[in-house]
Residue frames relative to the residue before (quaternion, step in Angstrom):
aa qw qx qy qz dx dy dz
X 1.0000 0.0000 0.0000 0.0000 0.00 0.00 0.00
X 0.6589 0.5456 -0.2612 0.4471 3.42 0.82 -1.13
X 0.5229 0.5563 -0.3833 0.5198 4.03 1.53 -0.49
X 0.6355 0.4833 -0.3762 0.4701 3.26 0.49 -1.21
X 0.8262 0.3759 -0.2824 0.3103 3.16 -0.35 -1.17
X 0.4471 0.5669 -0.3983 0.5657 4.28 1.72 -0.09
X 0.7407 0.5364 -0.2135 0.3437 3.58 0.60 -1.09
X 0.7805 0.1898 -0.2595 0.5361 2.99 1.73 -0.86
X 0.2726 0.7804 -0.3950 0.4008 3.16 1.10 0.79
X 0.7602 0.3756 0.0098 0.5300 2.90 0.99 -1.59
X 0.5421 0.6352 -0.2681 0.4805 3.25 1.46 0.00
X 0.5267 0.6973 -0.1181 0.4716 2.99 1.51 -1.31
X 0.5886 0.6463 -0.1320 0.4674 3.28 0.98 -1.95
X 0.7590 0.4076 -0.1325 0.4901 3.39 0.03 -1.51
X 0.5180 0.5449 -0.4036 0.5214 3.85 0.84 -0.83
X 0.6748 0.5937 -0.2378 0.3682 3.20 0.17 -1.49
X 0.6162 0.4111 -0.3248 0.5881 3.82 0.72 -1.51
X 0.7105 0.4425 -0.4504 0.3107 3.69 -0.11 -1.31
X 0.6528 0.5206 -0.3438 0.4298 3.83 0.98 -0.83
X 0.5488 0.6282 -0.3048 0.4596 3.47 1.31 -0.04
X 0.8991 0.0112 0.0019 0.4376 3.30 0.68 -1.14
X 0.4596 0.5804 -0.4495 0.4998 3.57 1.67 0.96
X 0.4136 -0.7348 0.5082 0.1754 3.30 -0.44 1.02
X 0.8061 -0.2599 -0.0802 0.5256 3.51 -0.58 1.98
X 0.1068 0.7725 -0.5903 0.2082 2.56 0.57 1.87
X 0.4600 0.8280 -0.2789 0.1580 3.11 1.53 -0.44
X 0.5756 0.4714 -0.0507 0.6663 2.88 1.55 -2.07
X 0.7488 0.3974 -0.2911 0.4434 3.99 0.49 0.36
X 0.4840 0.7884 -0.3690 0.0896 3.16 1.03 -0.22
X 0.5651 0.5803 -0.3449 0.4743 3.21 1.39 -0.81
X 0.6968 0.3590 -0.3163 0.5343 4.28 0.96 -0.77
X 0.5534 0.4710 -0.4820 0.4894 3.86 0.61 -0.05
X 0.6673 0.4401 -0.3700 0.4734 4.16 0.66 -1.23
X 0.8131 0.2942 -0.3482 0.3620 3.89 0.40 -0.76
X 0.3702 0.6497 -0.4713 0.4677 3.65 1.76 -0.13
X 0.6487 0.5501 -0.2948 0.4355 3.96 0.77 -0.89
X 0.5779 0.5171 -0.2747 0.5685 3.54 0.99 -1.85
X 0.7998 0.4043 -0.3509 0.2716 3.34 -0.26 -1.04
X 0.7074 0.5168 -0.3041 0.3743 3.56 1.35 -1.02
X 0.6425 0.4548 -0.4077 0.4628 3.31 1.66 -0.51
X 0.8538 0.3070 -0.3701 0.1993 3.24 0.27 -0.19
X 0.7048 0.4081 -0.3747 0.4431 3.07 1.17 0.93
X 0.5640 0.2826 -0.4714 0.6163 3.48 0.92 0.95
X 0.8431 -0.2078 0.3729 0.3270 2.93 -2.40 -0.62
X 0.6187 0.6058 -0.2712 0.4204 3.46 1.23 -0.89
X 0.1907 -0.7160 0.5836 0.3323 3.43 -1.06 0.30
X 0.7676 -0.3563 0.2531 0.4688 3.67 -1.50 0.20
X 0.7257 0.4120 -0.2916 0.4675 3.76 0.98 -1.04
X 0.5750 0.5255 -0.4888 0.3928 3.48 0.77 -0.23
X 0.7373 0.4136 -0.3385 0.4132 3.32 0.87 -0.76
X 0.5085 0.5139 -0.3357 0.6039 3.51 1.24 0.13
X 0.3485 0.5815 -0.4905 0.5474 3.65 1.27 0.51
X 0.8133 0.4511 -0.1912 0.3138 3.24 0.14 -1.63
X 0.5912 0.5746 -0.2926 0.4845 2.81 0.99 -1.06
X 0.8427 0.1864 -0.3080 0.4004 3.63 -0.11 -0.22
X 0.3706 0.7338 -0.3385 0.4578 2.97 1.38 0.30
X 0.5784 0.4883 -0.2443 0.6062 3.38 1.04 -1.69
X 0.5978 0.6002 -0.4552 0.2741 3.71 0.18 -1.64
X 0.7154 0.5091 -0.2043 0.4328 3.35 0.83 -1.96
X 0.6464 0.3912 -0.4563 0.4699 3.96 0.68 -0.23
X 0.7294 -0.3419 0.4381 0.3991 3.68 0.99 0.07
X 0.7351 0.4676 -0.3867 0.3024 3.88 0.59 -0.18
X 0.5749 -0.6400 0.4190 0.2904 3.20 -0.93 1.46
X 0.7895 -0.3514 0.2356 0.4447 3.99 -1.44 -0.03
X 0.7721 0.4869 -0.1613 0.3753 3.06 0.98 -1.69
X 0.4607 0.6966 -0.2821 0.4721 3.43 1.67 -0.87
X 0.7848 0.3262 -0.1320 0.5101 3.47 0.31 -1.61
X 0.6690 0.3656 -0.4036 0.5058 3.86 0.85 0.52
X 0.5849 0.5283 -0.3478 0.5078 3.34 1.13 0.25
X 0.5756 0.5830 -0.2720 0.5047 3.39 1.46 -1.26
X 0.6077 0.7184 -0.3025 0.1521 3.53 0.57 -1.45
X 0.7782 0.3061 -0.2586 0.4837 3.16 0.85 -1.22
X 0.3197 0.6932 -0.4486 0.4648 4.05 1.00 0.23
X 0.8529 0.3651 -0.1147 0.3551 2.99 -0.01 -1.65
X 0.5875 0.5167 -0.4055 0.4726 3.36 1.55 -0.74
X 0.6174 0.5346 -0.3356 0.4695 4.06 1.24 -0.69
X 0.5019 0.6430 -0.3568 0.4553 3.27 1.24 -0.08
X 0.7626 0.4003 -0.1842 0.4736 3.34 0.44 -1.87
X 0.6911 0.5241 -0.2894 0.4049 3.76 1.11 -0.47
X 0.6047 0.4194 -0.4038 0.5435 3.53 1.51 -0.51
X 0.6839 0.5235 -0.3221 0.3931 4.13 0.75 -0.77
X 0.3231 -0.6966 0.4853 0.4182 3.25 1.39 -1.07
X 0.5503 0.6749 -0.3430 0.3522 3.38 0.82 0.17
X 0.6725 -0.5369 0.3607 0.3597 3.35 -1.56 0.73
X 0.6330 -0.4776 0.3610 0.4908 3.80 -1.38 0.62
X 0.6184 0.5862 -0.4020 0.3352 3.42 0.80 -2.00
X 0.7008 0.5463 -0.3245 0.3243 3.59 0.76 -1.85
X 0.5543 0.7017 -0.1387 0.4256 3.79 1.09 -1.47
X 0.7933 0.0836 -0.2697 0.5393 3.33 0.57 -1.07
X 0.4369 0.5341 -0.5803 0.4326 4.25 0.64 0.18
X 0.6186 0.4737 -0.3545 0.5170 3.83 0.58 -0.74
X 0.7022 0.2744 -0.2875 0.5906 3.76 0.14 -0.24
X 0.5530 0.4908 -0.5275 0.4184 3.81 0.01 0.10
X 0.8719 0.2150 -0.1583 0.4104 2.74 0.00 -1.79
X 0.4432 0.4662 -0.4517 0.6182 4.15 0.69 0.43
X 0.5886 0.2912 -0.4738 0.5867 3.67 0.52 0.19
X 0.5730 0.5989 -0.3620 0.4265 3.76 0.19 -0.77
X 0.7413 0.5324 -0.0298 0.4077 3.25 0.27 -1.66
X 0.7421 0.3158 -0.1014 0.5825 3.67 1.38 -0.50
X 0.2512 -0.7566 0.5180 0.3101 3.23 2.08 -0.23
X 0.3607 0.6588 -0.5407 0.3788 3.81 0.57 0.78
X 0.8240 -0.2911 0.4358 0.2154 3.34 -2.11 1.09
X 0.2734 -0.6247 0.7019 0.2059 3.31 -1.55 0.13
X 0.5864 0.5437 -0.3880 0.4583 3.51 1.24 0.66
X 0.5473 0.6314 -0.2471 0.4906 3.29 1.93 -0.60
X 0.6988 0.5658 -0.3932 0.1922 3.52 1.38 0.24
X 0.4158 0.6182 -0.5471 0.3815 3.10 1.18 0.59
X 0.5771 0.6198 -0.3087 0.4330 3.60 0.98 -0.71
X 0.5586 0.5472 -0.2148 0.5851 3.79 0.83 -1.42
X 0.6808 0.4778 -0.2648 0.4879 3.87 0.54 -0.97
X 0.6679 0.4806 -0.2858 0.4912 3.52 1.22 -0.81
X 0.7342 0.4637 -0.3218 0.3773 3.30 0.70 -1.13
X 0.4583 0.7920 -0.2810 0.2893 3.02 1.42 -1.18
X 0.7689 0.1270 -0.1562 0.6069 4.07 0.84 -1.28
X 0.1418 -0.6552 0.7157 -0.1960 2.64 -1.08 1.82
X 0.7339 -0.5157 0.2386 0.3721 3.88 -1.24 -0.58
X 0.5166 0.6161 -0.3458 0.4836 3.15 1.87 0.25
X 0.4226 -0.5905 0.4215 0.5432 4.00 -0.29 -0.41
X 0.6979 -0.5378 0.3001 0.3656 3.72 -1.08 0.40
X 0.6574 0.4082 -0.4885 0.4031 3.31 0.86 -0.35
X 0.3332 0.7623 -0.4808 0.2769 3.75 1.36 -0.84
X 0.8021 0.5129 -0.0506 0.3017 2.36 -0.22 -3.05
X 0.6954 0.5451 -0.2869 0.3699 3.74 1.03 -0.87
X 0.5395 0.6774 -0.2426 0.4372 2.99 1.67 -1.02
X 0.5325 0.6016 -0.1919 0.5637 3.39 0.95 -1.99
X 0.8015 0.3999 -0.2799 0.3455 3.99 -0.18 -1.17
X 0.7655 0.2999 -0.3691 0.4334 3.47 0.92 -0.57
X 0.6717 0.4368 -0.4990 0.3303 3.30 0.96 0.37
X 0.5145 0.5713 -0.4431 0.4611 3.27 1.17 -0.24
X 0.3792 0.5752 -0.6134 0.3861 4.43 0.93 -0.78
X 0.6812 0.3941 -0.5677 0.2416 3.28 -1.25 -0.74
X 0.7122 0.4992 -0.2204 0.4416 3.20 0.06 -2.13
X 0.6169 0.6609 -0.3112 0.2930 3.72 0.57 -0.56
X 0.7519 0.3782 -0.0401 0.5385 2.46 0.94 -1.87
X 0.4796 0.6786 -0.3832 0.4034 3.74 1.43 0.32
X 0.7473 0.3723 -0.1114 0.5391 3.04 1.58 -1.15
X 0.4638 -0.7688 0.3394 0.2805 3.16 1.58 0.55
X 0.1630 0.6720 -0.6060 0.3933 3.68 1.60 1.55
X 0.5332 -0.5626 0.6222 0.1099 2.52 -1.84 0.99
X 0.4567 -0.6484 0.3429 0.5035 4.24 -0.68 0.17
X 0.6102 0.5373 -0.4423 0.3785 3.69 0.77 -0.11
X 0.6165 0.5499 -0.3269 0.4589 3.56 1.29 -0.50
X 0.4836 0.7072 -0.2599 0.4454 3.20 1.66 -0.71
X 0.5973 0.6667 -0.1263 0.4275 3.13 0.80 -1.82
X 0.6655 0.5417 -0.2074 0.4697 3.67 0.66 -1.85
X 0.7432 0.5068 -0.1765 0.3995 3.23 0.46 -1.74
X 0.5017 0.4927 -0.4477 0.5524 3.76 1.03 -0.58
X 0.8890 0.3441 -0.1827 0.2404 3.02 -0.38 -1.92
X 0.6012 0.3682 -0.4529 0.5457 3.62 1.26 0.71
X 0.4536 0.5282 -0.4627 0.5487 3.69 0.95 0.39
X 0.7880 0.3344 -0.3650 0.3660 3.70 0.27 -0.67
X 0.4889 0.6279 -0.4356 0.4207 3.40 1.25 0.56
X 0.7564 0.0580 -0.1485 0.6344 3.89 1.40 0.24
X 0.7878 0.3192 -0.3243 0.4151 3.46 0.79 0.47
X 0.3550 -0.7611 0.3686 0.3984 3.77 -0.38 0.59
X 0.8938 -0.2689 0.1792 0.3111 2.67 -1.93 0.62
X 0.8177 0.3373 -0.1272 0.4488 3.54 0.17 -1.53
X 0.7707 0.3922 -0.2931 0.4079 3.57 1.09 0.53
X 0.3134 0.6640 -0.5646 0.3769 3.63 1.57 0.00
X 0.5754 0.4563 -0.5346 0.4182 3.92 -0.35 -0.67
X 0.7794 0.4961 -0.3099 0.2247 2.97 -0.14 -1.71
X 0.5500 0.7587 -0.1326 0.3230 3.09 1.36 -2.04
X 0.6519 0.5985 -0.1498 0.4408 2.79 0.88 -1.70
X 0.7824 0.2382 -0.2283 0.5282 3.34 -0.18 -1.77
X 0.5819 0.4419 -0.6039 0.3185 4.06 -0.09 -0.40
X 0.4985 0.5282 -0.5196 0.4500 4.21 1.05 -0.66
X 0.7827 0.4316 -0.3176 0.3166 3.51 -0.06 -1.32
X 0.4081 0.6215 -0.4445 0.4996 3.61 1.35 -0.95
X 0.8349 0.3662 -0.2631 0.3157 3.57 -0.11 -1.60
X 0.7546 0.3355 -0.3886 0.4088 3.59 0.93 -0.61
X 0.7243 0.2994 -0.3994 0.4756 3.74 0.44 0.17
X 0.4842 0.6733 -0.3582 0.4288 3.58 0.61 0.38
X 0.2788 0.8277 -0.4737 0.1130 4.05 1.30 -0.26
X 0.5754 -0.5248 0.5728 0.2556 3.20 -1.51 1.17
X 0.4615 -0.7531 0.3396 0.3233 3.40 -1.63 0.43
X 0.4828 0.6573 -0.3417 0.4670 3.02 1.73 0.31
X 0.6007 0.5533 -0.2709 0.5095 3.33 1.31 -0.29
X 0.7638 0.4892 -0.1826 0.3794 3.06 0.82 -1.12
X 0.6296 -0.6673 -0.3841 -0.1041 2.93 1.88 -0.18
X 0.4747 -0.4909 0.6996 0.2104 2.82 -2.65 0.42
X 0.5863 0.5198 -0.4263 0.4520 3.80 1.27 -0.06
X 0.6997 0.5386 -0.2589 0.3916 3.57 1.13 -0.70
X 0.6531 0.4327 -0.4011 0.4747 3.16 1.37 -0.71
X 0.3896 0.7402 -0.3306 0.4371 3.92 1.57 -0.62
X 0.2958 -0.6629 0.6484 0.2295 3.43 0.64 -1.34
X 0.6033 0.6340 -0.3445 0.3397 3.50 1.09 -0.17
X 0.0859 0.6830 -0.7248 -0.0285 4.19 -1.04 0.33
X 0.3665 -0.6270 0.6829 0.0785 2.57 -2.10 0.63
X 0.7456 0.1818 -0.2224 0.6013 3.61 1.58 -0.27
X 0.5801 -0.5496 0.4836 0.3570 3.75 -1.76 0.81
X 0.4310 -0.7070 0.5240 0.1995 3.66 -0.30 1.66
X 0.6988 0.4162 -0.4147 0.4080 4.24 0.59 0.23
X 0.8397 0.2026 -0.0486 0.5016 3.53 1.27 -0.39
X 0.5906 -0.6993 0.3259 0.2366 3.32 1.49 0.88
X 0.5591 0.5651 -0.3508 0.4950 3.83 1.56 -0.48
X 0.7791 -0.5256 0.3410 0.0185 2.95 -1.37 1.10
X 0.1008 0.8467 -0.5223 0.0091 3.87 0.90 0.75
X 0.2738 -0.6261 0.6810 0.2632 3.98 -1.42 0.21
């Protein structure tokens, strides 16, 4: 008896944070607590783990409705990485951040997300590689690609890096190059928005 009542104690607790840092979580609370009940009691997760995420998500910025949509993603995350909800949904925030992407884009982000590294790796690898992406005006699944044929001659802890020094180099042109590209007639970027064209 005395478990039960720690469990929901502690259950309680966590609610309590998520009302803290889920935007209008207030006026949701009753579909955010049984969104939790329901996730513990039908996965691997318990109710507070998923009340991990949840305030977790909150902290990346996602509103009530967001972070009950987000939930089950993130929970296919933490199960493909092996990793805690809390861990799962900070990895999808801030790779949502990092791609300037939706809080609908996390089922996607979750996709790109297992590649050939483990998720916390591959997540790592993605926000350093964002910038340079988002130079060349990739998208995060194109992102994704580009790693996961980099990790096929470069190690692990350097694809990001790898990555953005390429992109650095192709939108970055010397003025002496640049030019022999003008007299060519030739670009590599759309001359109204600075974004990278093939």
């Amino acid at each position: 008896m005395g478990k039960v009542i720690t469990i929901g104690a502690t259950f309680e607790k966590q609610m309590s944070a998520v009302s803290t840092f889920v935007r209008g979580a207030d006026s949701n609370m009753a579909a955010l607590t049984q969104t939790a009940k329901d996730l513990g009691a039908s996965t691997t997760f318990s109710a507070v783990e998923a009340g991990q995420a949840m305030v977790e998500l909150g902290k990346s910025g996602f509103d009530a409705s967001q972070v009950m949509a987000a939930v089950p993603a993130v929970l296919s995350l933490a199960q493909a990485g092996s990793l805690s909800m809390g861990d799962a949904a900070s990895i999808a925030g801030s790779t949502l951040k990092q791609f300037g992407l939706d809080a609908s884009e996390t089922t996607n982000v979750v996709d790109a997300l297992s590649g050939n590294l483990t998720v916390a790796d591959f997540a790592s690898q993605m926000g350093h590689a964002s910038g340079g992406a988002q130079g060349l005006g990739m998208d995060i699944d194109e992102t994704a690609a580009a790693l996961s044929f980099l990790a096929d001659g470069v190690t692990a802890e350097r694809m990001g890096r790898t990555f953005s020094a390429m992109a650095s180099s192709l939108t970055s042109v010397t003025p002496a190059a640049q030019a022999v590209l003008d007299e060519l007639d030739v670009s590599f970027t759309d001359k109204d928005t600075g974004i990278f064209k093939s």
